[in-house]
N, C-alpha and C positions, 0 to 999 in steps of 0.2 A: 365642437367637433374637431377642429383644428388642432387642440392641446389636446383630445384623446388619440388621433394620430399620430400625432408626435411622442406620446407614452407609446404608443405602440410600435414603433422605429426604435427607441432606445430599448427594450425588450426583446426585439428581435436582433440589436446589433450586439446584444450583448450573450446569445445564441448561438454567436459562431462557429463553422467545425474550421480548425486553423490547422495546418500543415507547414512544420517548417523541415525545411531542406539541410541537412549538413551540419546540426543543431549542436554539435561539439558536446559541453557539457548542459547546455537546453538552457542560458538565460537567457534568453530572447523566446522562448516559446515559455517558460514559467512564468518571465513577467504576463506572456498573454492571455496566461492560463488565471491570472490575478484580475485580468482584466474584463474575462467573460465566463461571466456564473451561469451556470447552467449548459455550458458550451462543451464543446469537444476541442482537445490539443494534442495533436499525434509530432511527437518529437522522432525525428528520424535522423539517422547516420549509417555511416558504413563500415567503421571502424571497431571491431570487436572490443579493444582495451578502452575506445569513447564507451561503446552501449556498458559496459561495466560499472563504468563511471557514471553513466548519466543514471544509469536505474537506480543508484544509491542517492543522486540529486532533486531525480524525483519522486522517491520515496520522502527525502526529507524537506523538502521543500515545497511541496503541494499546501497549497491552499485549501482546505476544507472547504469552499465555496458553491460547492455542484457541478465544477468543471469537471470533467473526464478529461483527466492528463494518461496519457499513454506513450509506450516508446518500444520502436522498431526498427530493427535493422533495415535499412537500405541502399543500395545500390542504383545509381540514375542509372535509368534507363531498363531498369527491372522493376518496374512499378505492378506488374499486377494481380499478383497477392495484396497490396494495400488497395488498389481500385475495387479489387471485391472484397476486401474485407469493409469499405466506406464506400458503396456505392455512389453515395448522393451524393459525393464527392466536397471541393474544398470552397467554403467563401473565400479564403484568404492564406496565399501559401507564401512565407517568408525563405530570406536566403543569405545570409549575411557572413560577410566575406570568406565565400566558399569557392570560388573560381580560380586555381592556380596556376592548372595547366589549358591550352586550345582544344584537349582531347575532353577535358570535361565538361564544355561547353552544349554540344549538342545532346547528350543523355541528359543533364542539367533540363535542358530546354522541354525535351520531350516528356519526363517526367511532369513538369509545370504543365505543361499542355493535358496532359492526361487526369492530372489530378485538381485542377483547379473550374470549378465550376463555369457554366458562359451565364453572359449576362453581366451589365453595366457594374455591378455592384461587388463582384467577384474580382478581388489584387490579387498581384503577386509583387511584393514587394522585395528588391533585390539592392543589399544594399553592398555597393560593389566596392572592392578596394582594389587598385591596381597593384598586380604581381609579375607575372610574367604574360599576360593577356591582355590584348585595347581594350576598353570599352568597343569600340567601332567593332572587332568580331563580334562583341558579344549582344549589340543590339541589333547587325546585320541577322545576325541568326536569331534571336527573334522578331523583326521583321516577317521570315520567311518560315518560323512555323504559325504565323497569323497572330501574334504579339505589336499591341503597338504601347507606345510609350510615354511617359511625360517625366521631366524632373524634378524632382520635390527639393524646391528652391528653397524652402525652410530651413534646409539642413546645408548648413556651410562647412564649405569641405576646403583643405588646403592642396590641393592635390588635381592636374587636370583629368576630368573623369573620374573621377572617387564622389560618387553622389548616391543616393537612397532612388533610387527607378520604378517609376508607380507601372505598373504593367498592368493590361488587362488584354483578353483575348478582342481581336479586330471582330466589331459588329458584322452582320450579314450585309449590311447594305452597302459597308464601306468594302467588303471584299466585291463587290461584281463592278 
């Protein structure tokens, strides 16, 4: 019974709908799209001359595998054409070094909030590189849209503040 629920966790993790943030030319959501068959990957940007680019990357680049690789313009903080276009919103929404400016910070945030599923099991993975913005803004603000956080120590960084940020939305009990 044990090893059939454990088949059944690796089928279902490999299921994901994955949302990445700011996906540039989309290797970070292609590799993920490699990595969960039969899953959903909506690659999103803001940038007309990226979605150009990225449509002809994943055009060529998809894995035959039964992922739905898709790609949309967006804008943080105008997320809701993609909320209703994916209601059941995201297991797992990526973001890797997209934070330049302090203005992009909260649309960033609220988009993740809106679009990423609740529930323990539901990341947002942010993988931060200092530019012109702390870290310290950028987890105080999510702190305060109900984000809480851990450092994923695995990944060694040369840099103070430059680490991968395991995010998940704060459970109901620890908010009261």
């Amino acid at each position: 019974q044990q090893q059939q629920q454990q088949q059944q966790q690796q089928q279902q993790q490999g299921r994901r709908h994955v949302l990445e943030l700011g996906c540039g030319l989309g290797l970070c959501g292609l590799l993920a799209s490699q990595l969960n068959p039969q899953g959903v990957v909506v690659l999103t940007d803001g940038d007309e001359l990226t979605m150009e680019k990225l449509a002809v990357n994943v055009e060529e680049n998809t894995v035959r595998n039964g992922c739905a690789v898709t790609a949309r313009t967006l804008l943080w903080g105008e997320h809701e054409e993609l909320v209703a276009e994916f209601p059941d919103l995201f297991d797992l929404v990526l973001a890797a070094d997209v934070i330049y400016e302090e203005e992009a910070i909260e649309p960033l945030l609220k988009t993740v909030v809106a679009t990423l599923k609740e529930g323990p099991e539901a990341l947002f993975l942010l993988s931060f590189a200092r530019r012109n913005v702390s870290v310290e803004k950028v987890l105080k603000a999510a702190r305060g849209m109900g984000l809480v956080y851990e450092v994923d120590e695995s990944f060694v960084c040369s840099a103070k503040g430059e680490h991968v940020y395991v995010m998940r939305r704060r459970a109901q009990q620890q908010e009261q």
